[in-house]
N, CA, C and O atoms as a GROMACS GRO file, in nm:
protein
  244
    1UNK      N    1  -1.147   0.448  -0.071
    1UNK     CA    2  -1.037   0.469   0.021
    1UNK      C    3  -1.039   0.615   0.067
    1UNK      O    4  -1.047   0.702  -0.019
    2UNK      N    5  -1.032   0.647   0.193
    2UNK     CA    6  -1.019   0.800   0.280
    2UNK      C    7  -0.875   0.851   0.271
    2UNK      O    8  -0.778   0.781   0.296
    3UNK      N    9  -0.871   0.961   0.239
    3UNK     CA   10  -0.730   0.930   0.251
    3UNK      C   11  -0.753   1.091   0.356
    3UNK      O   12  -0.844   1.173   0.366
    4UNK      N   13  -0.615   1.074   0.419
    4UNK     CA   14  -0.605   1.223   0.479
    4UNK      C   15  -0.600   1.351   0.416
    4UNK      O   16  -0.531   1.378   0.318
    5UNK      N   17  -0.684   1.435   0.480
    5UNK     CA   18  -0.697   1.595   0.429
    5UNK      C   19  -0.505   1.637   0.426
    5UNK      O   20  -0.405   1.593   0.483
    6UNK      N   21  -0.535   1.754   0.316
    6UNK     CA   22  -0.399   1.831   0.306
    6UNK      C   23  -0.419   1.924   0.403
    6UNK      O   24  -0.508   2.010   0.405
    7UNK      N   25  -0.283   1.895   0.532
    7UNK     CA   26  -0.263   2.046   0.610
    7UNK      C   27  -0.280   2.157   0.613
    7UNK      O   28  -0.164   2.192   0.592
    8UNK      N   29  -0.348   2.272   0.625
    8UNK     CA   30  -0.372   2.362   0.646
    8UNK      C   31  -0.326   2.457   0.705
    8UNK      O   32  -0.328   2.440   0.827
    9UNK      N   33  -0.260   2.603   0.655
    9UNK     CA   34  -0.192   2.680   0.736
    9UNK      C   35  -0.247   2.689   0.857
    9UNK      O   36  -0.159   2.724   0.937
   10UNK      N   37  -0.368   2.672   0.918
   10UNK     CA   38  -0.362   2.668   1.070
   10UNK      C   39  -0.347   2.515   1.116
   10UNK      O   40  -0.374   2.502   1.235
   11UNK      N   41  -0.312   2.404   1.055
   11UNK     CA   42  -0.304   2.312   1.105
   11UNK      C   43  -0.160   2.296   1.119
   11UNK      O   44  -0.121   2.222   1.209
   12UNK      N   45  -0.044   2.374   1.019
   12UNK     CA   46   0.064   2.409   0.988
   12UNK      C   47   0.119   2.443   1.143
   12UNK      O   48   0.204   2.384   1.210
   13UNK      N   49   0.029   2.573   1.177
   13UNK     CA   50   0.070   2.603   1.270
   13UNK      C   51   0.046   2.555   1.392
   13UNK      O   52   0.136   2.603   1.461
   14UNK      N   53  -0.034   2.477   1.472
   14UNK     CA   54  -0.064   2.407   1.538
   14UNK      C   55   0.060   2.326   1.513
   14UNK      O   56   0.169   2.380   1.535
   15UNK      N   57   0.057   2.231   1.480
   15UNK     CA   58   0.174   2.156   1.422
   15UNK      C   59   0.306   2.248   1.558
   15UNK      O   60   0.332   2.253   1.678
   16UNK      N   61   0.345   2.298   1.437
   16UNK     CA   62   0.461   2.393   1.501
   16UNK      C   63   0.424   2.405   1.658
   16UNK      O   64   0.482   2.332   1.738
   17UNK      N   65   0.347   2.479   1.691
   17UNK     CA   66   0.319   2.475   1.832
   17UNK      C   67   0.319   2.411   1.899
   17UNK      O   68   0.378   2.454   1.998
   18UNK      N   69   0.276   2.294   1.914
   18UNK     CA   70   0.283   2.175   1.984
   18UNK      C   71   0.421   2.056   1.960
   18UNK      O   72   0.449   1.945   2.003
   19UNK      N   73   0.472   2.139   1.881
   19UNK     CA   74   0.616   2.040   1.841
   19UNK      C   75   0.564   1.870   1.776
   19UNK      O   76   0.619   1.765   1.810
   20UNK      N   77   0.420   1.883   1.658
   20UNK     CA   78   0.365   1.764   1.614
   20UNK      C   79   0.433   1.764   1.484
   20UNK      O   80   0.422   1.858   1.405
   21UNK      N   81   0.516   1.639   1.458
   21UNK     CA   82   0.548   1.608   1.321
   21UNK      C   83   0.450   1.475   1.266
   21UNK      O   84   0.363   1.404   1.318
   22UNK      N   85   0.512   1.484   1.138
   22UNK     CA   86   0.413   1.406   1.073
   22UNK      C   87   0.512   1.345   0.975
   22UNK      O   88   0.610   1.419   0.970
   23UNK      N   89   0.528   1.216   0.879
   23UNK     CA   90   0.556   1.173   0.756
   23UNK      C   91   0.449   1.091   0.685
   23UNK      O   92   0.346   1.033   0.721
   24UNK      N   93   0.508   1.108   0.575
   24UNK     CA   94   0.442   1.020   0.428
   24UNK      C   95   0.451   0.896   0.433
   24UNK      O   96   0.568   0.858   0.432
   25UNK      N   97   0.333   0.766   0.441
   25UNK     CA   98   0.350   0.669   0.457
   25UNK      C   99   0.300   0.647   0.312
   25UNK      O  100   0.211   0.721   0.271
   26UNK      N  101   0.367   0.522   0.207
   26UNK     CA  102   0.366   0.423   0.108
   26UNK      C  103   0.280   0.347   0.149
   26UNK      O  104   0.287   0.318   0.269
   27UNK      N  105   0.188   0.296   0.081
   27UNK     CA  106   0.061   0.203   0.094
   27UNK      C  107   0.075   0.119  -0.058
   27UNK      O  108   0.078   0.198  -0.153
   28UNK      N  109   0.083   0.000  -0.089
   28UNK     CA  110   0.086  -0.046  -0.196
   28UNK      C  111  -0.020  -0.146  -0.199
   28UNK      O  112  -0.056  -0.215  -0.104
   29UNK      N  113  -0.072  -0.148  -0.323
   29UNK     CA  114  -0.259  -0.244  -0.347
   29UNK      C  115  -0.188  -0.340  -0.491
   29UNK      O  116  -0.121  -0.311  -0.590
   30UNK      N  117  -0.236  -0.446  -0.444
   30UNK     CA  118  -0.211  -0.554  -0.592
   30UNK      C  119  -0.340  -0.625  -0.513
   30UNK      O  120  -0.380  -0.636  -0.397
   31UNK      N  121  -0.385  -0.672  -0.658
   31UNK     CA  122  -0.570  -0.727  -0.669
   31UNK      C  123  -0.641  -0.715  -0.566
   31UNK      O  124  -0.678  -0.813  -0.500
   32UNK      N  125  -0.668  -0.605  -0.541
   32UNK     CA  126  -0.778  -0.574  -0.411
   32UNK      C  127  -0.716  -0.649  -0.230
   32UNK      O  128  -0.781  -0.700  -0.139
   33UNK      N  129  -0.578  -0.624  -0.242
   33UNK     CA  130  -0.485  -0.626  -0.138
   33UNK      C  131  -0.424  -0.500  -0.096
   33UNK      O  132  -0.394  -0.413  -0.179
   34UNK      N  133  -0.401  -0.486   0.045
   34UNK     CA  134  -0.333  -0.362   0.029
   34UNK      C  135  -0.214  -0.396   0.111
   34UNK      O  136  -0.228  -0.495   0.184
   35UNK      N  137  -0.095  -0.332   0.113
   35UNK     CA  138   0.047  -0.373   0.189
   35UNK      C  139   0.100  -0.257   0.231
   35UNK      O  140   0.090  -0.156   0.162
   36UNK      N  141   0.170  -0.258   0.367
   36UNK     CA  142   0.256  -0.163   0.412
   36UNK      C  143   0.368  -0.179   0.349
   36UNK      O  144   0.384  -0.070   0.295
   37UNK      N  145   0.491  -0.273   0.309
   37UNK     CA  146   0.556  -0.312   0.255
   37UNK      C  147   0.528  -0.324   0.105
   37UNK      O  148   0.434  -0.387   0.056
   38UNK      N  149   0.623  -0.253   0.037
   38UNK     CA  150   0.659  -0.305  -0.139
   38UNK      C  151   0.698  -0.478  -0.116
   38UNK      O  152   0.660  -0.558  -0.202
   39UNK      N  153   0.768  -0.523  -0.006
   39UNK     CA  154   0.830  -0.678  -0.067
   39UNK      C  155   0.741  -0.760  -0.087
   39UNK      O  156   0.750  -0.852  -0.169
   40UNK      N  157   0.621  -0.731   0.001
   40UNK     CA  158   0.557  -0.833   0.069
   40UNK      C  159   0.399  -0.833  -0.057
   40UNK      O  160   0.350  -0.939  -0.096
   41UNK      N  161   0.341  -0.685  -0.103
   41UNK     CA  162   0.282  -0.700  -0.231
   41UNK      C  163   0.393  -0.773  -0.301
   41UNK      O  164   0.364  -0.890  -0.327
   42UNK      N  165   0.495  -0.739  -0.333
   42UNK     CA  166   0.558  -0.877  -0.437
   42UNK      C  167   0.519  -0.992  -0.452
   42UNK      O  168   0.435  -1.056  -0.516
   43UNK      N  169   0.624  -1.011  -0.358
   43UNK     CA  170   0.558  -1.177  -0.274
   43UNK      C  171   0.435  -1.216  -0.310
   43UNK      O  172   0.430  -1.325  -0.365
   44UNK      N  173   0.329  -1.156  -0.294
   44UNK     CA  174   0.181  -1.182  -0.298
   44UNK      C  175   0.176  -1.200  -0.451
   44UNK      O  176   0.104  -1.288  -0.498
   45UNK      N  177   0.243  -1.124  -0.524
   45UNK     CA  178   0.219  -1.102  -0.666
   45UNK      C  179   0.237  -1.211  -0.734
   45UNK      O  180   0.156  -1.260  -0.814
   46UNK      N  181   0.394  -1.274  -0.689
   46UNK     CA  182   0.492  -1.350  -0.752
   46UNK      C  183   0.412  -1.494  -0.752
   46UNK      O  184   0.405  -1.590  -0.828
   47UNK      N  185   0.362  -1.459  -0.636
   47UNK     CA  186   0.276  -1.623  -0.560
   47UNK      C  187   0.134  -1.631  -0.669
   47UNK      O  188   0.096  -1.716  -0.750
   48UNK      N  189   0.106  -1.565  -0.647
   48UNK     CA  190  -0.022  -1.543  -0.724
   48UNK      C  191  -0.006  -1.540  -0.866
   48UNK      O  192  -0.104  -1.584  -0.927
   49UNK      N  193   0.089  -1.501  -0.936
   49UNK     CA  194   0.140  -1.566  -1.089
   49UNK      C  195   0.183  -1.671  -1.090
   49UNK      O  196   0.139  -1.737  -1.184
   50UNK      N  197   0.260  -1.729  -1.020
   50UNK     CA  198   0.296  -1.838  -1.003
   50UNK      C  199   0.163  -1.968  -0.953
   50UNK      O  200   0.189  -2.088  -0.951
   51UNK      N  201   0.073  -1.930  -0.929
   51UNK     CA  202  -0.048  -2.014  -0.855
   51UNK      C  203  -0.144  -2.012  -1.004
   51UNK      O  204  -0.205  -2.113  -1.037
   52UNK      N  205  -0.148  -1.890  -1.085
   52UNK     CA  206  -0.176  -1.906  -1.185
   52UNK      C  207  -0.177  -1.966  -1.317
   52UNK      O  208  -0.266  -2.005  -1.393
   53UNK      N  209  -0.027  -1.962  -1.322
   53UNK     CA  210   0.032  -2.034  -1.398
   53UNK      C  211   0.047  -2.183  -1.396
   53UNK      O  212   0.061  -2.254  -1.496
   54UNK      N  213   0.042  -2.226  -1.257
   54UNK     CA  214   0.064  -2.386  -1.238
   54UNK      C  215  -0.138  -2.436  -1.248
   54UNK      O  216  -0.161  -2.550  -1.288
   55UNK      N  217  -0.210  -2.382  -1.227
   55UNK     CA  218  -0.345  -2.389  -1.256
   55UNK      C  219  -0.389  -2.352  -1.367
   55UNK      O  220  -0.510  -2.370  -1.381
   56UNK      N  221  -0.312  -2.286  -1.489
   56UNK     CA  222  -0.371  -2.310  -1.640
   56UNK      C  223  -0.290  -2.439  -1.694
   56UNK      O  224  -0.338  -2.530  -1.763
   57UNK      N  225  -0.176  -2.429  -1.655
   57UNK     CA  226  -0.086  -2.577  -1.730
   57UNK      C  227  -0.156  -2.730  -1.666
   57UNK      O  228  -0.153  -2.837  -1.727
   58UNK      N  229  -0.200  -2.714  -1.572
   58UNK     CA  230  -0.234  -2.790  -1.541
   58UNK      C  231  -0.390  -2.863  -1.609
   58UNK      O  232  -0.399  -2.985  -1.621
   59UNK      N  233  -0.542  -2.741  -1.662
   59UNK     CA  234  -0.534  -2.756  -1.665
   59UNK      C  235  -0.560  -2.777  -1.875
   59UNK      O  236  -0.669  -2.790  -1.931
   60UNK      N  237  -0.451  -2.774  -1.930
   60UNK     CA  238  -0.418  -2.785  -2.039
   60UNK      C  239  -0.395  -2.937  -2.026
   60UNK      O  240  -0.409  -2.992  -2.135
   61UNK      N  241  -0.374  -2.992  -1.962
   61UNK     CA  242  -0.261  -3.140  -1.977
   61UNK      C  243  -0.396  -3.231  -1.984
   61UNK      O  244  -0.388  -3.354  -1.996
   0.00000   0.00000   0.00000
């Protein structure tokens, strides 16, 4: 994964100059998934234990 370089006092300032803001985006990974959203890795999670679980009981029987 690339991730972005840390800003640089002349990138700092550039920044400033040009009136460029920036924020911190959250990226979340469950089993070689990646999500913009925390709910939605859930979801994926919940499903996927749940898909697990009904495919060992199953097959036990």
């Amino acid at each position: 994964m690339i991730q972005d370089k840390q800003a640089t006092e002349e990138d700092l300032k550039l920044m400033s100059q040009f009136g460029i803001t920036h924020e911190r985006k959250s990226v979340y990974f469950y089993q070689g998934h990646k999500y913009d959203k925390l709910d939605d890795a859930i979801r994926y999670a919940r499903h996927s234990l749940a898909h697990t679980k009904s495919s060992a009981s199953a097959s036990t029987e």
